[in-house]
Backbone bond lengths (Angstrom), bond angles and torsions (degrees), N, CA, C in turn:
res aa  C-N    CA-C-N  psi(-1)  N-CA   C-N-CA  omega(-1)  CA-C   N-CA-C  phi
1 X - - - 1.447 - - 1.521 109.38 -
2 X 1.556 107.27 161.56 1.588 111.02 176.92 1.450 109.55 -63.09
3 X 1.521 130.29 97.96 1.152 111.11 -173.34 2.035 104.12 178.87
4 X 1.143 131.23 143.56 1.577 130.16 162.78 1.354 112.50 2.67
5 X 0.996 141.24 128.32 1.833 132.69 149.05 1.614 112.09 -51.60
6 X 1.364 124.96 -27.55 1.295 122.25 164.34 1.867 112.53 -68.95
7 X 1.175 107.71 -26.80 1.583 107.11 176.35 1.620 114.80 -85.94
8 X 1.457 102.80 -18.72 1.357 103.18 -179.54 1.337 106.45 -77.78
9 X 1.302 121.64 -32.48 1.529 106.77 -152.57 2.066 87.24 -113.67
10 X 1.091 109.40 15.63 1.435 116.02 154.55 1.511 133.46 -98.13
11 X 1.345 97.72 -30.03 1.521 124.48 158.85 1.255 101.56 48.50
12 X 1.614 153.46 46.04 1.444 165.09 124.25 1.741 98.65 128.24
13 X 1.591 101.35 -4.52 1.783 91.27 166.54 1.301 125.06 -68.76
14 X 1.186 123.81 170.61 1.339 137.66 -167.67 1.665 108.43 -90.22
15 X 1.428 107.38 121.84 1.495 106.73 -162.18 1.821 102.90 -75.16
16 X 1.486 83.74 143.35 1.722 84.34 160.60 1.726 96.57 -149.69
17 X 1.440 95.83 125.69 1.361 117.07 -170.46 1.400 131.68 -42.23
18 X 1.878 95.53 -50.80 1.371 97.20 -172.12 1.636 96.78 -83.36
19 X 1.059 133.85 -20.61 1.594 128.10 -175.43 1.520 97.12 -79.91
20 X 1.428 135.52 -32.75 1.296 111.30 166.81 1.059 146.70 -65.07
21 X 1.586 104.53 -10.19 1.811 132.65 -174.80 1.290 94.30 -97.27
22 X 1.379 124.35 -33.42 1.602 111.77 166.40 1.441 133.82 -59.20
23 X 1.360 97.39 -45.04 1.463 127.50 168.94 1.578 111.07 -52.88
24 X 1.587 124.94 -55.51 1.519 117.84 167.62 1.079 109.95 -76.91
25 X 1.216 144.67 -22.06 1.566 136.25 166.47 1.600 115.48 -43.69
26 X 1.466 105.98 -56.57 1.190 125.24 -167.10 1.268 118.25 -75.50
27 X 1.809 107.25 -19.71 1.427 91.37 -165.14 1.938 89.39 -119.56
28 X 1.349 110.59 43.09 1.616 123.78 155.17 1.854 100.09 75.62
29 X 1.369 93.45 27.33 1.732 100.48 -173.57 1.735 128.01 -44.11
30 X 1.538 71.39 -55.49 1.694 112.46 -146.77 1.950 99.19 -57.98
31 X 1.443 107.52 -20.54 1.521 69.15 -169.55 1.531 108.42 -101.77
32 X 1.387 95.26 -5.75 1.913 109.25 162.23 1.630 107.74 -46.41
33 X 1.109 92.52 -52.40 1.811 93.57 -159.00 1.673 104.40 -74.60
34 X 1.536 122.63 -5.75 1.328 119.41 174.12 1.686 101.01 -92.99
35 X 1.486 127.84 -16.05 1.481 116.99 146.26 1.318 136.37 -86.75
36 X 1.405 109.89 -5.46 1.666 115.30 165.18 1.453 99.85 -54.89
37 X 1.549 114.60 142.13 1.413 102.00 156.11 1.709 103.57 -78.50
38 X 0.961 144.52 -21.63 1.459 129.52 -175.22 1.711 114.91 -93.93
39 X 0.761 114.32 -7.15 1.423 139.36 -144.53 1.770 122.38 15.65
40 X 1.099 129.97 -73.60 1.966 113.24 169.12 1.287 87.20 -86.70
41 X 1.136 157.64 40.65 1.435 141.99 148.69 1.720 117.22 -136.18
42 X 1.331 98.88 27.03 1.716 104.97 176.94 1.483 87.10 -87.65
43 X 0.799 92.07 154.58 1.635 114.59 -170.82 1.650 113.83 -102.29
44 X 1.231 119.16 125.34 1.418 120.43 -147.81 2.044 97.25 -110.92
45 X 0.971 93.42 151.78 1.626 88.18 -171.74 1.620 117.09 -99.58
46 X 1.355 123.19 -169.03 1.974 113.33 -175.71 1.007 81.29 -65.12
47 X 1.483 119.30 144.11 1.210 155.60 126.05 1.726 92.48 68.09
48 X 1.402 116.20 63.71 1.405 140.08 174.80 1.633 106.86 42.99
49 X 0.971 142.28 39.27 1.123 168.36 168.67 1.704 93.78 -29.12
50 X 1.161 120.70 -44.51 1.743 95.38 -177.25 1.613 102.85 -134.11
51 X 1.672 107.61 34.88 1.218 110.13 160.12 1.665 118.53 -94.50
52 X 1.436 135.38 177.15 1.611 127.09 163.29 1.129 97.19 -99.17
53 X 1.927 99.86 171.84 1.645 93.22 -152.41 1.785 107.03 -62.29
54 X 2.385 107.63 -29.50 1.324 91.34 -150.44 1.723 100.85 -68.31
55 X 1.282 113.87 -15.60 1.646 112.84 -178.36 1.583 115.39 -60.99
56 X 1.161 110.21 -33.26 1.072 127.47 -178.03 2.119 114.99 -70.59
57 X 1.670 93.17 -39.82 1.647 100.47 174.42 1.855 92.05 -70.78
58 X 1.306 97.40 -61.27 1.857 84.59 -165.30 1.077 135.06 -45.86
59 X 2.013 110.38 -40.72 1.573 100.99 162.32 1.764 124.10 -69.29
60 X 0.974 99.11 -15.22 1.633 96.98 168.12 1.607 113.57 -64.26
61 X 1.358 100.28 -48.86 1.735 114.60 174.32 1.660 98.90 -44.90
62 X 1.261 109.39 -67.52 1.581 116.47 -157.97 1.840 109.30 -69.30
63 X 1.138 112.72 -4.36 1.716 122.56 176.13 1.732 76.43 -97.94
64 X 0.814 135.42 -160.96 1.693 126.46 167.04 1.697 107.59 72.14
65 X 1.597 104.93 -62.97 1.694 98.92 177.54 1.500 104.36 -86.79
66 X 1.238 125.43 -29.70 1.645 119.58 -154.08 1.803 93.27 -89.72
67 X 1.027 121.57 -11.81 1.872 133.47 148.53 1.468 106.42 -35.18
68 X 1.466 100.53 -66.26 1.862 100.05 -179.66 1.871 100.37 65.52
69 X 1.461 101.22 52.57 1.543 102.07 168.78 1.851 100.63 -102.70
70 X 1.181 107.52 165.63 1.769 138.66 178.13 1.616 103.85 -69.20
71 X 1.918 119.80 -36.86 0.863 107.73 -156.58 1.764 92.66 -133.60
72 X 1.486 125.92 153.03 1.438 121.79 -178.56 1.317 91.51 -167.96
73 X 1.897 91.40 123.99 1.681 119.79 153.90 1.532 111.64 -92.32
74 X 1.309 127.33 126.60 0.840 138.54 171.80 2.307 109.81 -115.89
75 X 1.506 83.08 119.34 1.351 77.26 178.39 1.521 94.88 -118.52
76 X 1.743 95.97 116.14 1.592 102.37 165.36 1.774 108.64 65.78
77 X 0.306 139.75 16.61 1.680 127.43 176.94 1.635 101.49 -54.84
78 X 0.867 143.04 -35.79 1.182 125.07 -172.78 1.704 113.23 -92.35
79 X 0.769 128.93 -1.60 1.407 140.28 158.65 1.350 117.78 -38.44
80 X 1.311 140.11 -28.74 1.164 160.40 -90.67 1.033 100.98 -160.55
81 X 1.527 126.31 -70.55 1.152 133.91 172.46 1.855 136.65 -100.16
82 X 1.519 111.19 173.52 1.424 84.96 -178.37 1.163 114.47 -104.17
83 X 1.478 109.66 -164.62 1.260 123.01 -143.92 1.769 109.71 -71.50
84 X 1.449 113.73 -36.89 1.460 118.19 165.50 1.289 128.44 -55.10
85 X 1.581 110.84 -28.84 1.223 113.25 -175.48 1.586 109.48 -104.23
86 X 1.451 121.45 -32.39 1.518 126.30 171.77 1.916 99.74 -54.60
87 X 1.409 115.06 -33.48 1.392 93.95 -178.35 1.719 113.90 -89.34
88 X 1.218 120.63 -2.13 1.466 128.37 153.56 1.018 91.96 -52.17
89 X 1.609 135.16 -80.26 1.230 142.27 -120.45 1.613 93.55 -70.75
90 X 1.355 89.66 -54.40 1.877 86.90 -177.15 0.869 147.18 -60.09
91 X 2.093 118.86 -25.61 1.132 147.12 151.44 1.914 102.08 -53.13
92 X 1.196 91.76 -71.04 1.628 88.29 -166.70 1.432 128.47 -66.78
93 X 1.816 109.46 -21.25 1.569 114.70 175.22 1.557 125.83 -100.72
94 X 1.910 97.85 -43.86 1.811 99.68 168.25 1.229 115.33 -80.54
95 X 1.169 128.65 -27.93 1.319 132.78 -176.42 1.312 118.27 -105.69
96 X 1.551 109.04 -5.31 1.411 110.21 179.56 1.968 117.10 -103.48
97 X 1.575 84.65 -97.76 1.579 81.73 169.89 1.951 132.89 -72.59
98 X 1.890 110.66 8.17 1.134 121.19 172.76 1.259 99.78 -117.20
99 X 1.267 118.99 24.17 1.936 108.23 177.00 1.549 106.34 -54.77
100 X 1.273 124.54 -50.18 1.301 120.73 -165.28 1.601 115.88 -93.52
101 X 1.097 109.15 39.36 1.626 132.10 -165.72 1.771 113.64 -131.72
102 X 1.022 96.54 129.93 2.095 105.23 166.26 1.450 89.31 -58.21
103 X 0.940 118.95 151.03 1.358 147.62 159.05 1.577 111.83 -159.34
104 X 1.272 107.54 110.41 1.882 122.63 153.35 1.683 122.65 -92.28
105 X 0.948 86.63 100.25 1.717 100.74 -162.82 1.830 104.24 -97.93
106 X 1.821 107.09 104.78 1.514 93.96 -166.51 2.099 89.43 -100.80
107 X 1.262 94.43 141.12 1.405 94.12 -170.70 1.531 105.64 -151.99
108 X 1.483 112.19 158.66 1.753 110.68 165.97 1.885 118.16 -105.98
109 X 1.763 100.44 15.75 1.182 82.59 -169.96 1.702 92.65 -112.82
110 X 1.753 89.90 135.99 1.260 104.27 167.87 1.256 137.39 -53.00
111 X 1.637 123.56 -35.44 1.643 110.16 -179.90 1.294 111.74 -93.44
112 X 1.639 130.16 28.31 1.111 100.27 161.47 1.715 111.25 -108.57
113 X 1.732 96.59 19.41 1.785 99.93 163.48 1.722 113.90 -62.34
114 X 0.902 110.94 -30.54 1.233 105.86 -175.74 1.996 119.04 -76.55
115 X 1.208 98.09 16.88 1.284 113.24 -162.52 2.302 95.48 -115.09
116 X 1.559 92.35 -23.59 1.397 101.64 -146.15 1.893 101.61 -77.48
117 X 0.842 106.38 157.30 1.747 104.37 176.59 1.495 115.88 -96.02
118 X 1.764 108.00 -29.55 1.364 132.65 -161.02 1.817 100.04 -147.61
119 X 1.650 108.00 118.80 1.499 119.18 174.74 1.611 105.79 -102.28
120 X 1.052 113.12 127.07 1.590 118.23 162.46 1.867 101.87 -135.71
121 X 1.956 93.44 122.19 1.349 110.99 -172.74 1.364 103.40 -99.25
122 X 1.363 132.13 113.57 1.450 128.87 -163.80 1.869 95.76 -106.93
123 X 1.259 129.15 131.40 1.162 122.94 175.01 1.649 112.23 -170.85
124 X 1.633 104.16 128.33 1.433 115.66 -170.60 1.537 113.01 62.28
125 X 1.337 126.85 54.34 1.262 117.53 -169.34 1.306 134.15 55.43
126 X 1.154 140.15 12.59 1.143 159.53 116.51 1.815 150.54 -95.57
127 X 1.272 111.04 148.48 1.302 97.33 153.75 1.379 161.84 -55.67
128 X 1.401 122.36 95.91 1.855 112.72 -166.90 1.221 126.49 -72.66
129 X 1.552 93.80 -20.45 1.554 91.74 175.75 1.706 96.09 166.75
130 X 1.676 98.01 152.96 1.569 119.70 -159.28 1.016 106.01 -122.62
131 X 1.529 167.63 100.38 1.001 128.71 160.86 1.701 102.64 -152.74
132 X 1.346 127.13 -127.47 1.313 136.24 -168.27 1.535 95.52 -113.23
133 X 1.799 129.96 170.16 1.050 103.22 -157.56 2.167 86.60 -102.32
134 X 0.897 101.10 0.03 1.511 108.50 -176.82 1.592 105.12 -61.79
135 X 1.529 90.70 -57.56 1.844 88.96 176.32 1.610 122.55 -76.14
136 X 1.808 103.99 -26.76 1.553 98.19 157.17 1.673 134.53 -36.31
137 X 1.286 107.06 -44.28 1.524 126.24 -146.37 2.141 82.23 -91.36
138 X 0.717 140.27 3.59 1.463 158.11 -131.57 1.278 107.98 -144.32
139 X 1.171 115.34 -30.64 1.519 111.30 -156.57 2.186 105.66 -120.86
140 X 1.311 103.10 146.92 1.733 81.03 174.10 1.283 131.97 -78.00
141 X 1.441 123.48 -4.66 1.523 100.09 160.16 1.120 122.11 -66.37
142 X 1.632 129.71 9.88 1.165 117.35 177.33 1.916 108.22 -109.32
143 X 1.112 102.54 -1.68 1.290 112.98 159.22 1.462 117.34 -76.64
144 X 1.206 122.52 -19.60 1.230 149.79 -166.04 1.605 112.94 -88.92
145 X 1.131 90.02 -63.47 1.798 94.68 173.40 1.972 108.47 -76.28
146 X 1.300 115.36 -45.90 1.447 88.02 141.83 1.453 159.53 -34.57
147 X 0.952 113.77 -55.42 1.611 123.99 162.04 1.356 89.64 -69.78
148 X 1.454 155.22 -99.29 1.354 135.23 -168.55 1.795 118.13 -24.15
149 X 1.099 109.37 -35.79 1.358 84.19 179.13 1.629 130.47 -89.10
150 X 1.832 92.85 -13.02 1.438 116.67 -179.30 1.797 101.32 -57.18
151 X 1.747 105.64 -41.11 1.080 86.83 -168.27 1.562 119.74 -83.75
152 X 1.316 119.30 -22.61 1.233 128.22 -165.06 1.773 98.40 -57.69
153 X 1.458 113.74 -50.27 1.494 118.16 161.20 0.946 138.20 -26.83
154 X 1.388 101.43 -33.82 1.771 111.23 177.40 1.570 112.67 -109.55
155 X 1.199 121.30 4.70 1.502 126.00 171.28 1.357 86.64 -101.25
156 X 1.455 151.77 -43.86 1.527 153.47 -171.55 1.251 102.67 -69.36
157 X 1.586 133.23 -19.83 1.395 122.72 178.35 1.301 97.38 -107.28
158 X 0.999 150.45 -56.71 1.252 141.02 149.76 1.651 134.12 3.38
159 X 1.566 99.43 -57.68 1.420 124.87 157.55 1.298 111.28 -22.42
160 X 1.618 91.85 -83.15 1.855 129.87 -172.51 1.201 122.50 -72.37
161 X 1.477 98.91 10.41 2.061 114.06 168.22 1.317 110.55 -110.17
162 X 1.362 131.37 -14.83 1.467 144.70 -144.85 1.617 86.39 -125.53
163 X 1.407 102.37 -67.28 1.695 83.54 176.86 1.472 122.22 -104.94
164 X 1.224 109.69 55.18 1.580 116.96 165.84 1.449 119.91 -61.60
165 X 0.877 116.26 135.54 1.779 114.17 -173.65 1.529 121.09 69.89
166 X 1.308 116.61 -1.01 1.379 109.82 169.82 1.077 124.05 -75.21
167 X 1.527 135.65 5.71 1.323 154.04 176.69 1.388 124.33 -89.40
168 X 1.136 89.30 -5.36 1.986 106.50 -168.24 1.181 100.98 -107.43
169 X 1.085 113.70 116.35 1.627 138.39 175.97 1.658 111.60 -98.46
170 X 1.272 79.47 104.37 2.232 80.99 164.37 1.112 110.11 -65.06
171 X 1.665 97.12 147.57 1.277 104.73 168.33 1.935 128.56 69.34
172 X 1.670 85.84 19.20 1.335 94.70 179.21 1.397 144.55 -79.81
173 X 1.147 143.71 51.34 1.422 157.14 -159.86 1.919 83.03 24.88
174 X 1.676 88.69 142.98 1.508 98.00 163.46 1.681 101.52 -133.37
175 X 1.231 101.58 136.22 1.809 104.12 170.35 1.611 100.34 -103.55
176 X 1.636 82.29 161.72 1.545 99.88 -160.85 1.525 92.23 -94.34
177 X 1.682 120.54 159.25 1.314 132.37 178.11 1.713 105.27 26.90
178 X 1.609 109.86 57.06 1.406 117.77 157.06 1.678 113.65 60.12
179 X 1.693 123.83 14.31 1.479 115.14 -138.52 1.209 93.71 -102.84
180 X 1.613 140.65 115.17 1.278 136.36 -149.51 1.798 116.43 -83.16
181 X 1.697 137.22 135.59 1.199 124.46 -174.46 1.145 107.71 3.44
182 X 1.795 117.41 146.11 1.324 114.48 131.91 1.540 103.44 88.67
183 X 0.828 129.87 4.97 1.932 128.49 -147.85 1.724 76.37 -107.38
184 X 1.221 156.83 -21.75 1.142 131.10 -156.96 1.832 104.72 -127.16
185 X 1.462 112.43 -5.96 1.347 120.78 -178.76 1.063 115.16 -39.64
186 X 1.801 150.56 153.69 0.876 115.94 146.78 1.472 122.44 -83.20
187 X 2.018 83.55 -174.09 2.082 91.85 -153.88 0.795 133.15 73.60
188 X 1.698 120.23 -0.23 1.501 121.97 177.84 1.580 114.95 -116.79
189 X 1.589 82.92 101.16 2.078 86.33 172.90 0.894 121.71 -28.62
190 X 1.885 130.54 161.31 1.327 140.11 164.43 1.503 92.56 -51.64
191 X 1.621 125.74 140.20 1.587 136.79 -171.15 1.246 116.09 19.83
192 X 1.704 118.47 51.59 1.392 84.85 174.53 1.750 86.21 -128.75
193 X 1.649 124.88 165.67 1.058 147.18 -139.62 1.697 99.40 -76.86
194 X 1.884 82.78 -61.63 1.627 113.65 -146.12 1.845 90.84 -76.92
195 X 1.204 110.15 160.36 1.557 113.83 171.72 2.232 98.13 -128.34
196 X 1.064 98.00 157.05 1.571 122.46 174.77 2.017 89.85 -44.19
197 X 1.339 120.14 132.22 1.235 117.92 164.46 1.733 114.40 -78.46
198 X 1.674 117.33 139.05 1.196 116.59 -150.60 2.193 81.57 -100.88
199 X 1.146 137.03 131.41 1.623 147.99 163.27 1.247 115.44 -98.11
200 X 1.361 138.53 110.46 0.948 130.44 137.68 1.504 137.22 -82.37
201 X 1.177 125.54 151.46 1.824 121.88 -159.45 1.183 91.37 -139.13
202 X 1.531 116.34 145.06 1.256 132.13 -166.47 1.442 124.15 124.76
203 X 1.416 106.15 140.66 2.034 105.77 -174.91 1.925 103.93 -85.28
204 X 1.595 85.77 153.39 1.557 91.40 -174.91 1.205 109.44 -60.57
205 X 1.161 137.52 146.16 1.607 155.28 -161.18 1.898 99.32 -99.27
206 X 1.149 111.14 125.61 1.510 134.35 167.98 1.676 95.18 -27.63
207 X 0.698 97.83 -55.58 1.961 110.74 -153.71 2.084 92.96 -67.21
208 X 1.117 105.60 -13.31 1.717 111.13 -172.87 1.598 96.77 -99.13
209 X 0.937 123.97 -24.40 1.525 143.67 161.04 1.893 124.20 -69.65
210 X 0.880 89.89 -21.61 1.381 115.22 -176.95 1.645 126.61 -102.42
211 X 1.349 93.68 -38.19 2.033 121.44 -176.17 1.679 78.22 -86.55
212 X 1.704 134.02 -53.21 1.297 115.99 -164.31 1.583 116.10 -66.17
213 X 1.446 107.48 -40.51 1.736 110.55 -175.40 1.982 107.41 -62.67
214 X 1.697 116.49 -22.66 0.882 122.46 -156.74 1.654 87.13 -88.08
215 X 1.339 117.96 -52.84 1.965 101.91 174.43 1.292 107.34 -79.04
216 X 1.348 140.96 13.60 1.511 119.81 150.12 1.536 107.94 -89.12
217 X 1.635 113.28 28.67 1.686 97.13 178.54 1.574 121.09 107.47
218 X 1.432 116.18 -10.08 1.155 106.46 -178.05 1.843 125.59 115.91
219 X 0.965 142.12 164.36 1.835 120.42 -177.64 1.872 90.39 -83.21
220 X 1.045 111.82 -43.60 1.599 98.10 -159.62 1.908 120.14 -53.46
221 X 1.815 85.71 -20.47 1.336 85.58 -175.03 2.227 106.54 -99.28
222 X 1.000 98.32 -11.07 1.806 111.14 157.20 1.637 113.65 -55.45
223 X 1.508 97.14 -49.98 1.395 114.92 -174.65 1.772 108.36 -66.20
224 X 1.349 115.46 -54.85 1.637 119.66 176.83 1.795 106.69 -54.02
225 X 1.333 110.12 -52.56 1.761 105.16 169.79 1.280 115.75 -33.34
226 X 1.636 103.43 -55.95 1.611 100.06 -165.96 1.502 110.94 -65.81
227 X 0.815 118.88 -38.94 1.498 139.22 168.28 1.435 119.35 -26.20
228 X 1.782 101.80 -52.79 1.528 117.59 -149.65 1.714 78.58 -98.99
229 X 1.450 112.03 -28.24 1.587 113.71 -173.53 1.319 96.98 -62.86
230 X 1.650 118.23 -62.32 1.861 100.82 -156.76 1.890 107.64 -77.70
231 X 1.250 124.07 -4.98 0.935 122.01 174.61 2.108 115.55 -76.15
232 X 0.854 105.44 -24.26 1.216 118.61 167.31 1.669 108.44 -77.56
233 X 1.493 109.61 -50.59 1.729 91.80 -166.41 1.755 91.34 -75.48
234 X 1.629 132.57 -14.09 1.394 98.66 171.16 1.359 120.03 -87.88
235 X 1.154 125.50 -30.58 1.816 124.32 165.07 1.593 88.24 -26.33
236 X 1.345 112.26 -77.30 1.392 108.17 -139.88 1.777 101.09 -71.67
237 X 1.128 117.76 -38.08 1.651 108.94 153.54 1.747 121.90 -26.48
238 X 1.085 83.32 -76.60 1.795 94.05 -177.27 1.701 113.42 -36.89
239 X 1.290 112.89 -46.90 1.244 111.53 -157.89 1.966 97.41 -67.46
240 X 1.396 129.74 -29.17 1.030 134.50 165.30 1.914 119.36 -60.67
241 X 1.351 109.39 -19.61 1.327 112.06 -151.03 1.930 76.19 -113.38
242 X 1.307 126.50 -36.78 1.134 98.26 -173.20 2.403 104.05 -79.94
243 X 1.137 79.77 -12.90 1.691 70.51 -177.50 1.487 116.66 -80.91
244 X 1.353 110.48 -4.76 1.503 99.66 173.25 1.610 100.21 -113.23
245 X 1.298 122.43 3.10 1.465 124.47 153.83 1.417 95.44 -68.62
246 X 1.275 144.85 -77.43 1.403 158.96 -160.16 2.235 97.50 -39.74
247 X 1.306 99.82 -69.52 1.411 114.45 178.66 1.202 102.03 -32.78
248 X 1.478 129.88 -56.43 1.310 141.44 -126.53 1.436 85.96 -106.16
249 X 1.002 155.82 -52.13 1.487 150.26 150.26 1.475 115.50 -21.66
250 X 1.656 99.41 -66.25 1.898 118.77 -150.55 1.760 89.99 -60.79
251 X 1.650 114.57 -66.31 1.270 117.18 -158.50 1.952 106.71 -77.47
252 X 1.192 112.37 -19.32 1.269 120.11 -163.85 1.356 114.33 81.68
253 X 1.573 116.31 44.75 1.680 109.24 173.23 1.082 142.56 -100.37
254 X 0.732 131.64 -169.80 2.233 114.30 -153.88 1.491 95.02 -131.02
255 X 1.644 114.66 103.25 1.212 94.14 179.08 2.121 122.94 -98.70
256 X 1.573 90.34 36.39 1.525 127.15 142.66 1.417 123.99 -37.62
257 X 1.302 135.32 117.35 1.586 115.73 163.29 1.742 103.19 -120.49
């Protein structure tokens, strides 16, 4: 939501301090918030608007743990991020501060099966198979989603060899000490979005009246509009004024009240 990263990942619950420092610890916070300029009070935009996506999965993650519910869907969270930090995440959040928690974790990455208690292989609209991950690792759809994923790996590096460097923009504004747009404007708090609204007071000036008639062409051609304008609203007048002249003849009506 439009609102603090400390409000987001508080989400109208009632703060408790040391569980919130657990909560960004755990969910790979901490070194974000030493590049926020505000840090839990930078101000986050619709729908994280000037976060990256994995910052964006983790504080979602960390509103998610600092909930402290019995039951958690997780779709994909690790998608998002890489591989050093998805295995933080997993050590320190599924296995850490949700050990004693349901968690259904739908995901494409393979090593954190080995983490799993319960495999469900979802594919083509159905189920391939349900079971424990002992008999998973046993069975060939899991040979299956192996070789599927072997290959997807090598069409994904492939990708990112072909278009290497197409991301690099010449000539691209560089900010100094990482400090994102706008961070030094005035009126604009340490991380915060919104700036002081700027009012001006005062009637429009002749001469703004004057600069406008002059880029529509000049007065003579202001003057032909108006022209072509009232000649139109009387055509279209008339044609009303002659039909109740017409009425007022045909039927004999009194336009008397």
């Amino acid at each position: 939501m439009n609102a603090t990263l400390r409000e987001n990942v508080l989400f109208f619950a009632p703060e408790d301090p040391k569980r919130l420092q657990e909560t960004v610890r755990a969910c790979q916070l901490e070194s974000d918030l030493k590049l926020l300029a505000g840090g839990m009070q930078t101000e986050i935009g619709e729908k994280g608007i000037n976060l990256s996506g994995g910052q964006k999965a983790r504080v979602s993650l960390a509103r998610a743990v600092y909930a402290d519910r019995e039951l958690y869907l997780l779709d994909d969270p690790l998608s998002a991020l890489d591989a050093h930090v998805g295995e933080r995440i997993v050590a320190d959040v599924l296995l850490g501060q949700l050990a004693c928690k349901t968690r259904i974790l739908a995901t494409h990455q393979l090593h954190v099966l080995s983490r799993a208690d319960y495999v469900v292989v979802v594919g083509d609209g159905a189920v391939r198979f349900a079971g424990r991950r002992e008999e998973f690792m046993g069975s060939p759809v899991y040979k299956e989603v192996v070789a599927q994923d072997a290959r997807q790996q090598q069409h994904q590096e492939k990708e990112v060899r072909e278009g290497e460097g197409d991301d690099v923009l010449d000539g691209a504004p560089v900010l100094d000490n990482g400090a994102p747009p706008g961070a030094g404007s005035p009126g604009r708090a340490k991380g915060a979005m919104m700036t002081s609204e700027e009012k001006a007071v005062g009637s429009v000036l002749w001469s703004t009246y004057v600069t406008y008639f002059r880029a529509c062409g000049g007065v003579s051609v202001v003057v032909i509009v108006l022209i072509i304008f009232l000649l139109t609203e009387m055509i279209s007048l008339s044609s009303n004024v002659w039909l109740s002249m017409w009425s007022t003849q045909r039927f004999g009506l009194s336009t008397q009240t």
